[in-house]
C-alpha positions as CSV (number, residue, x, y, z in Angstrom):
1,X,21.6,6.9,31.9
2,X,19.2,5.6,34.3
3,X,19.5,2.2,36.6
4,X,16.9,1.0,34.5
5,X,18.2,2.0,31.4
6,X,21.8,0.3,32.0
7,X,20.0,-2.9,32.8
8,X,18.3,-3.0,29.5
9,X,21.5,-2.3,28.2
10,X,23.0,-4.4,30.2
11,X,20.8,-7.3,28.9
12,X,20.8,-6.4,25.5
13,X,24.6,-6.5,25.1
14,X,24.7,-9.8,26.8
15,X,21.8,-11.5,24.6
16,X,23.9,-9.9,21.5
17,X,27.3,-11.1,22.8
18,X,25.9,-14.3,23.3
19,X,24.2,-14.4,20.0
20,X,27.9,-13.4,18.6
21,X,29.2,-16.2,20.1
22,X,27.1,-18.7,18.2
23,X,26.8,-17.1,15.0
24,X,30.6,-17.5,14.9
25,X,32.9,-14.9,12.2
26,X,30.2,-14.0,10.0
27,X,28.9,-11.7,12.7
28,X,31.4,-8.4,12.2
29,X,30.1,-8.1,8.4
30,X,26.4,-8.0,9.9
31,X,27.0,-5.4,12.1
32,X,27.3,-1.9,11.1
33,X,29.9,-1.5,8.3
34,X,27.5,-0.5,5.3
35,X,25.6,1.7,7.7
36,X,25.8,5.2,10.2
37,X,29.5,5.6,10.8
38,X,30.5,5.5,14.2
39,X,31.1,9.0,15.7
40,X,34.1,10.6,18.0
41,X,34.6,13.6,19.1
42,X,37.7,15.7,19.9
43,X,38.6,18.9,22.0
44,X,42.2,20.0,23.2
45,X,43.1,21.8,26.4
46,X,46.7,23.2,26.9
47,X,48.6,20.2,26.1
48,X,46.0,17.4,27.0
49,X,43.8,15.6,23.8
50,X,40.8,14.0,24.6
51,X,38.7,11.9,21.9
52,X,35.7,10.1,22.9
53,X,34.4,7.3,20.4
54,X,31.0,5.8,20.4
55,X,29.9,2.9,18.5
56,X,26.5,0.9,18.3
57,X,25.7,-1.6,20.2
58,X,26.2,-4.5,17.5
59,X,29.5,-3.4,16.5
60,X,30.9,-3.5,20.2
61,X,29.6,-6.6,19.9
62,X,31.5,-7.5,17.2
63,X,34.4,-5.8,18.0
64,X,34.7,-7.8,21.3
65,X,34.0,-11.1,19.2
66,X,36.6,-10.5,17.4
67,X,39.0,-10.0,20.6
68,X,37.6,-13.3,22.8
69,X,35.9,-10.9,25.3
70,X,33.0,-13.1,25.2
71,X,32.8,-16.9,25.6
72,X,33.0,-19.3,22.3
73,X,30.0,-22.2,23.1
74,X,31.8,-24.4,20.9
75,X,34.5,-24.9,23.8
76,X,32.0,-24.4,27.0
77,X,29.2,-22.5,28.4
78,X,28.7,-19.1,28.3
79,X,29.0,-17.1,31.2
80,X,25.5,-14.9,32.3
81,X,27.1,-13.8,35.8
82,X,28.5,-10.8,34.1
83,X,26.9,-8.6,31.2
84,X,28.5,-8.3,28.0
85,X,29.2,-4.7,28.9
86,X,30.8,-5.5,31.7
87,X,32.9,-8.3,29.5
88,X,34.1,-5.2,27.2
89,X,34.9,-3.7,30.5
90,X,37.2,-6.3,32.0
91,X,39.0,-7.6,28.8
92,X,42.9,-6.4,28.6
93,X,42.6,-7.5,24.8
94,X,39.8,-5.0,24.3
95,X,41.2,-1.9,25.8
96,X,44.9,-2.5,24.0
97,X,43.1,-2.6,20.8
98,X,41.6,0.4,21.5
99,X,44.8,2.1,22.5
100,X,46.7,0.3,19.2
101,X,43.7,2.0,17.4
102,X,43.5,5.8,18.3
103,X,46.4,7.8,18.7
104,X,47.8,11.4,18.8
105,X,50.7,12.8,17.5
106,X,52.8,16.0,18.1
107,X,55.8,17.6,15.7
108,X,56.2,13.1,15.3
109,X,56.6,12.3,19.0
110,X,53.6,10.0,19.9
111,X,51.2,12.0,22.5
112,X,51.2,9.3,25.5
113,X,47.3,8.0,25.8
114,X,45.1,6.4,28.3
115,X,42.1,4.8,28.2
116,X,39.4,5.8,30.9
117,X,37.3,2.7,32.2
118,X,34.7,1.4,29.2
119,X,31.6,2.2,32.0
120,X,28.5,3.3,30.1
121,X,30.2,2.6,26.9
122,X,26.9,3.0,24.8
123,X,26.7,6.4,25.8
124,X,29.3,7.6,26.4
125,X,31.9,5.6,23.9
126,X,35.7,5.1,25.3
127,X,37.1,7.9,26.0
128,X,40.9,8.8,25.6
129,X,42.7,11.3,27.3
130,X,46.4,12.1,25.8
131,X,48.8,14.4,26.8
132,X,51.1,15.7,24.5
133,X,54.8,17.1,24.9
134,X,53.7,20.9,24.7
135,X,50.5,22.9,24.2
136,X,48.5,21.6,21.5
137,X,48.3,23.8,18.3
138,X,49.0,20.9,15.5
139,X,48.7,17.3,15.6
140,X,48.1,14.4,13.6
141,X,45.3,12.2,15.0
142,X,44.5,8.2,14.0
143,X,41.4,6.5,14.8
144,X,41.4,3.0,12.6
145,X,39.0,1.1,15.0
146,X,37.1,-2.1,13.5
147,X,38.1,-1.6,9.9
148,X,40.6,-4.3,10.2
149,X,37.5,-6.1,10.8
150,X,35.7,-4.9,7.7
151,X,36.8,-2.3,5.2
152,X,33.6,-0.6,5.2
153,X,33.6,0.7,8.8
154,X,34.2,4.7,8.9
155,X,34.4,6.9,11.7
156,X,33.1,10.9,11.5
157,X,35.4,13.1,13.9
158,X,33.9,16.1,15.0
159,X,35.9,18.7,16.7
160,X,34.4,20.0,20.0
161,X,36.8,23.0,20.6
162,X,37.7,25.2,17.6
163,X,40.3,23.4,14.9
164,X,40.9,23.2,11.4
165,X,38.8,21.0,9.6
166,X,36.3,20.6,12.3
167,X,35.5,17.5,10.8
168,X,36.4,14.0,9.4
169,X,35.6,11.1,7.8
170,X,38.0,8.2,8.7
171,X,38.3,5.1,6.7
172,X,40.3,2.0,6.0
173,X,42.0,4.1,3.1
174,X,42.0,7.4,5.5
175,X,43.3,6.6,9.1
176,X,45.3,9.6,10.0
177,X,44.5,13.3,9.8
178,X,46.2,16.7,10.8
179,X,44.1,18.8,13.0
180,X,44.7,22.8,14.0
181,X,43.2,23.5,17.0
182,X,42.9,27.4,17.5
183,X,41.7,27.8,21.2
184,X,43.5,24.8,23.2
185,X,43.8,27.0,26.4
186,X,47.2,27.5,25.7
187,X,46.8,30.8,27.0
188,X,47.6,34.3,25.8
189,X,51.3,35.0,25.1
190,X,53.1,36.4,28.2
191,X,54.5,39.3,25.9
192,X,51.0,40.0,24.7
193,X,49.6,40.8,28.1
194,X,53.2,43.1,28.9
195,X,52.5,45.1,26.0
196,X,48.4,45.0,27.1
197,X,49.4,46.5,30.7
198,X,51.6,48.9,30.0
199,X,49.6,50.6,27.0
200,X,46.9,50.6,29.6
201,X,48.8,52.0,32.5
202,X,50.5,54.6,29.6
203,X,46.4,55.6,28.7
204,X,45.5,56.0,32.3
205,X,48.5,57.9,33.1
206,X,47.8,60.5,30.5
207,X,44.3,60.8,30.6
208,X,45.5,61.5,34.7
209,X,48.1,64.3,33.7
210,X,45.5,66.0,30.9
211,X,42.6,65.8,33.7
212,X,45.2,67.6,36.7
213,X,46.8,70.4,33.8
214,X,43.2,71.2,32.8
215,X,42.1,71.7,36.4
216,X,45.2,73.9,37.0
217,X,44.3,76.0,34.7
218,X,40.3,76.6,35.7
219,X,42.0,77.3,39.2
220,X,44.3,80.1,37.3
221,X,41.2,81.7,35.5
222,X,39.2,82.1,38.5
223,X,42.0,83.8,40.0
């Protein structure tokens, strides 16, 4: 995203936040609830879970409306020294939620998460990182985010490393899912590669003993 780009956004966020402010609780059902779910995507590394999830503008408008990032004008001014992006950024109320609202799971031992800075959060959404007790083959995954606000929110998670389904539909009715992740990095089993070598080193070593017997016998013809 260009400098020029984040201070549209920039501007835009803080017009909307402001716009939040005064239209007061109505605001979170006229965002996006009937519309494009929002989107997240997933990949798993070893034992490390990220999930990145990306919502328009609106809703993270009325997302941090609903939290008291951004100022009420009923009790004071509103604040235009800091974007509304940057409000998003800096409230502790925002990135709890967030952390309350997408979660991993492994074998039923919570995967511990954190929550990378909300910079660029129209692009690239807040991104989780969570690492789990052991390499990740199965886990169950959450992701309930605004639909305490309204029912109709949904969230498409799309799997960005190989897993089983490589996609769903979260909903108020539908917050958790298992996911079964095929190529986490996990790595080829140490046995595996054992067995690998020493067929190898057995195939070498007698294609080496056929090649010298057959020579020794050309030497014995000629003589």
């Amino acid at each position: 995203m260009t400098v020029r780009t984040r201070a549209v956004v920039g501007v835009l966020l803080a017009g909307a936040a402001a716009l939040a402010a005064v239209a007061g609780p109505a605001v979170p059902a006229a965002a996006h609830p009937f519309g494009p779910p929002s989107s997240a995507g997933i990949s798993a590394d070893g034992a490390q879970v990220v999930i990145a999830w990306r919502a328009a503008e609106d809703d993270w408008v009325a997302l941090g409306q609903s939290l008291g990032a951004f100022e009420d004008p009923v009790n004071g001014a509103v604040s235009t020294a800091l974007t509304g992006e940057q409000k998003l950024q800096r409230s502790p109320a925002v990135r709890d939620y967030l952390l309350d609202r997408v979660a991993v799971n492994q074998a039923g031992r919570p995967c511990a998460g954190r929550l990378a800075t909300l910079e660029n959060l129209l692009s690239k959404g807040a991104e989780f990182t969570f690492d789990c007790p052991g390499p990740v083959v199965e886990v169950d995954v959450t992701v309930s985010v605004l639909t305490d606000l309204n029912e109709a929110y949904r969230t498409m998670l799309v799997a960005e490393t190989a897993a089983s389904p490589a996609q769903v539909l979260f909903t108020a009715a539908q917050t958790t899912a298992r996911l079964t992740f095929s190529g986490s990095g996990a790595g080829t089993p140490a046995a595996v590669i054992t067995v690998a070598i020493g067929t190898g080193a057995a195939a070498l070593g007698g294609i080496g003993l056929f090649t010298a017997l057959h020579l020794r016998r050309r030497a014995r013809r000629r003589a």
